[in-house]
N, C-alpha and C positions, 0 to 999 in steps of 0.2 A: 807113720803111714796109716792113713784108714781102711780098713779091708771095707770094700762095698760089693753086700752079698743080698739081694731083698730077702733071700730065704733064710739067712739067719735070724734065729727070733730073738725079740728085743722085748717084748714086754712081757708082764709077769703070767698072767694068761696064757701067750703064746706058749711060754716055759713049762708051763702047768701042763697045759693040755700035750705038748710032745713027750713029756714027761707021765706021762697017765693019771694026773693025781686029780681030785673032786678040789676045786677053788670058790672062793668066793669073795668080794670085797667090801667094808664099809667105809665109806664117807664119815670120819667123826666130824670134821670140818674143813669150811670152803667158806674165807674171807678175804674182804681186803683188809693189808698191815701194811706196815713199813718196813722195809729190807735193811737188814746191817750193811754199814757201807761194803765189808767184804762181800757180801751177797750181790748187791748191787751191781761192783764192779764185776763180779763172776758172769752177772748177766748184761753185762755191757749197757747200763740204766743211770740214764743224767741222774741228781740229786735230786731228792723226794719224790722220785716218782715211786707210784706204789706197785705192790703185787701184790697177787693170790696167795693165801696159804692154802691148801691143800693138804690135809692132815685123813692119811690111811692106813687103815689096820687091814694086814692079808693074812687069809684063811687061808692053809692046806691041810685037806681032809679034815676038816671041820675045830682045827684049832687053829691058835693066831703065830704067824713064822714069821711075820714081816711087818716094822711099823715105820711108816715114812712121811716125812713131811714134803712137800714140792711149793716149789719158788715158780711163779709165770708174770710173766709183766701182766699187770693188771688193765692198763690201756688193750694190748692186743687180743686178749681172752675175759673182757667186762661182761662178756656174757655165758662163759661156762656155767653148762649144764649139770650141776652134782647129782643128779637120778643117773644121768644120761652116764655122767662117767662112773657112779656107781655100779651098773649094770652092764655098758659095754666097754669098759676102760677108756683110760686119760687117752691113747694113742690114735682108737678108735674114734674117740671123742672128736679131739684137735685135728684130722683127717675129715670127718665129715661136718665138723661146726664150723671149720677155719681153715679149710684147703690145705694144712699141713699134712703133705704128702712126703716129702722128704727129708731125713735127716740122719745126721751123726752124731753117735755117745760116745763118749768116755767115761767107764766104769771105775773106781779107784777104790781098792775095798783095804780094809785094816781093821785087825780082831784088836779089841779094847773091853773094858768091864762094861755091865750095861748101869746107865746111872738108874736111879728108880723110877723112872718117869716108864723109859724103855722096857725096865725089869716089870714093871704091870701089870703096861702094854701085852708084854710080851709072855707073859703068864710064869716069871720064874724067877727066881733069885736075884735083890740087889749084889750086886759083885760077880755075878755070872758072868762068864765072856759072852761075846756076841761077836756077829762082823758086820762093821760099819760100810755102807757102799755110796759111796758120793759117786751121780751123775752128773755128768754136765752136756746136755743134749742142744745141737742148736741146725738149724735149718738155713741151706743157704747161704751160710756166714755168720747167721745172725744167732745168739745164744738164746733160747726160748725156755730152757725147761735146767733148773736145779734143783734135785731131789738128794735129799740123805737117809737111807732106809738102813734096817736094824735090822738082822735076820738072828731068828731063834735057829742054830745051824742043825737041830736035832728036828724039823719039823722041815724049814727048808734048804732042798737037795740044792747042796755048789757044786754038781759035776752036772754038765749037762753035753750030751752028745749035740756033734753037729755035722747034718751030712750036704754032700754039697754034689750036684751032678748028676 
């Protein structure tokens, strides 16, 4: 059952800031690629259609706690803004570039080593744990948004209040 609450926050900003901490994000990359057929079917995508990658590294309090790539069908978002979601996020972005107003995630998180790519990224240790968080966001029915994010759990906070009322 999906809890539908508008004031539960969902993006990483939103999290940041109820949380009090100084955030910031960069855009390392924003291309088209080809989705692995798992990805594909994840985002309900005929064959060879392409997508966005979307490749970000998030700051709290001025070091790096989160590094994620995102899946968007590349037909429906051919013109994402990377300044634009640099600056005011993907959510904010997809809201005011692409009328996406509404939707539902599924967060699925699992602690595993970080490979070295992450371990970098992430400024620490290859073989370090980390917690892996697969989104799968989709508006309407439709699946728009697959992200796999890597969180450094010493930089960012996994307990997050939520008040409701």
């Amino acid at each position: 059952a999906w809890l539908s609450d508008h004031t539960l926050p969902v993006s990483f900003s939103e999290k940041m800031e109820q949380a009090g901490l100084a955030h910031h994000t960069q855009v390392l990359r924003l291309e088209r690629c080809q989705p692995s057929l798992q990805q594909a079917q994840n985002l309900n995508l005929p064959p060879q259609q392409q997508v966005l990658l979307l490749e970000r590294l998030r700051f709290v309090e001025g070091l790096p706690a989160l590094y994620e790539t995102t899946l968007l069908p590349a037909e429906r978002f051919a013109t994402l803004d990377r300044l634009r979601v640099e600056q005011y996020g993907l959510y904010y972005t997809l809201a005011r570039d692409f009328n996406l107003l509404s939707m539902q995630a599924q967060d699925d998180y699992r602690a595993l080593a970080a490979s070295t790519l992450v371990a970098q990224r992430l400024d620490f240790s290859p073989g370090q744990s980390c917690i892996e968080i697969t989104r799968l966001a989709s508006s309407h029915g439709t699946p728009f948004e697959l992200t796999v994010s890597y969180a450094n759990t010493e930089r960012y906070p996994l307990s997050f209040r939520y008040l409701r009322g």
